[in-house]
N, C-alpha and C positions, 0 to 999 in steps of 0.2 A: 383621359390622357393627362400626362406630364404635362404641367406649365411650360411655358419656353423658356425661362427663365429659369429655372429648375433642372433642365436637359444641358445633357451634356454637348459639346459642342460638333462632338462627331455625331451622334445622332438627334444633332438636329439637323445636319446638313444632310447626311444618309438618309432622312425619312423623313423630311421635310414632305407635307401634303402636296407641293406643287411639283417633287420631283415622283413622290407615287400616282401622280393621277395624270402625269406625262406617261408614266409607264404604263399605266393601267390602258390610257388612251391608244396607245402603241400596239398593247394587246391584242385588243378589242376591233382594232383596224387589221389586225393581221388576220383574226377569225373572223372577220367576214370578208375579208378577201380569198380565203380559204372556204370557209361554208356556206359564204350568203345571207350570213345573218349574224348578230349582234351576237355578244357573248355572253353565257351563263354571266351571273351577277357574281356568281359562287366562285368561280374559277377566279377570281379576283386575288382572292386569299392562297390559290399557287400559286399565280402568278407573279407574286411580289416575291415570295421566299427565292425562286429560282432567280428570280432576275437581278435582287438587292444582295443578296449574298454571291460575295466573288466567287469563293470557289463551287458554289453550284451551277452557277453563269457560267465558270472556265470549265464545267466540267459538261455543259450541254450539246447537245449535237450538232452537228455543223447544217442541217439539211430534217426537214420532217420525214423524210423515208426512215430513218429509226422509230421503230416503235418505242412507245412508252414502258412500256414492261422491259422491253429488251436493254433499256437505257439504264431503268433504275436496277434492272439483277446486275448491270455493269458497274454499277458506281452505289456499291453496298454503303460505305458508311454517308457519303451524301444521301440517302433514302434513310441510315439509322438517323441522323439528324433534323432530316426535314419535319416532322412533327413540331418536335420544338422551335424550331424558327417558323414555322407556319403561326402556333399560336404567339409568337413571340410578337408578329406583324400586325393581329387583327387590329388593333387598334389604327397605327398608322394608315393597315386599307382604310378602314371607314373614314380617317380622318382624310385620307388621300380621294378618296371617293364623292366626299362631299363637299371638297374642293374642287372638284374636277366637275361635276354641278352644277356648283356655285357663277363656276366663271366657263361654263359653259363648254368645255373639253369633253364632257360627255353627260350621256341623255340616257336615262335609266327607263327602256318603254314598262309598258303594262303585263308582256311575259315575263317579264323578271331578267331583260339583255342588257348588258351595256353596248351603248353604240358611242364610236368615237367623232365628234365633231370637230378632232383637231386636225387641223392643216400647219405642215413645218413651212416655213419662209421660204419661196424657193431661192436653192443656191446658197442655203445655210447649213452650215456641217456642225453639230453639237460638239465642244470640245470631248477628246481621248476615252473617259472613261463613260461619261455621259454617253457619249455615240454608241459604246459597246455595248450598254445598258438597255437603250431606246431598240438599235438591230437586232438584241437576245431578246427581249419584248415581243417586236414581231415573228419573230419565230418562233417564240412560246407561243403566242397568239393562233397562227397556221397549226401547228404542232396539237395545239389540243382540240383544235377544229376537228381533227380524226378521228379524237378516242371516241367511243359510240356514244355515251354521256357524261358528264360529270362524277356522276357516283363508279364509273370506271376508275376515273385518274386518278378521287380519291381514296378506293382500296389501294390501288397500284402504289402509291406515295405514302400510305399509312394514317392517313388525317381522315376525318369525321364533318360532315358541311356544319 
């Protein structure tokens, strides 16, 4: 990773480890509220492209009844682009991953899930785009609880674990 010192100033706020491993934690609470269990570790690295880049976020579904397939033949050049923003993130996941660890927002068991330990304050609303960010989180989170595995969502998206 880029020094912080080195980074630019919007992506250091954009992908700041503590605002990826809110997401990731966000995630990770929707899929198992969705399937009962913890989320692939893998789906980490979609789940940031979708949720950190606006127009993939503005372009997500309102509701998990859309299937995955039928989402991405909708929205062609968001699917030509997600490749490269997927690898564009790895870094940030991991660095957002092992902040989220660190300070205890999530627990990485021995199947290889992430489970979210975070709890939001009650009666705390994240400001305007933060909010939208955190709520497109869990719905990606529910959302990918459906597809049958991992290696589904990544043909469907065009990425490689």
């Amino acid at each position: 990773m880029t020094a912080w010192a080195n980074r630019s100033p919007i992506a250091a706020a954009m992908l700041n480890p503590a605002l990826v491993a809110a997401v990731l934690a966000t995630a990770a609470q929707g899929h198992q509220k969705e399937a009962g269990q913890g989320m692939p570790w893998s789906l980490s690295f979609v789940v940031a492209p979708m949720v950190l880049h606006q127009s993939t976020r503005q372009a997500l579904p309102t509701s998990t009844r859309t299937h995955l397939a039928v989402w991405a033949g909708k929205n062609p050049l968001v699917r030509a682009g997600f490749p490269a923003r997927a690898q564009a993130l790895v870094g940030p996941v991991k660095e957002g991953t092992r902040f989220g660890l660190a300070h205890r927002a999530l627990t990485l068991e021995t199947d290889g899930r992430l489970h979210s330990t975070y709890q939001r304050p009650r009666g705390y609303r994240p400001p305007g785009q933060l909010d939208q960010m955190l709520r497109k989180a869990g719905l990606v989170g529910r959302w990918l609880a459906k597809a049958d595995n991992p290696a589904t969502v990544f043909a469907v998206l065009g990425v490689t674990p």
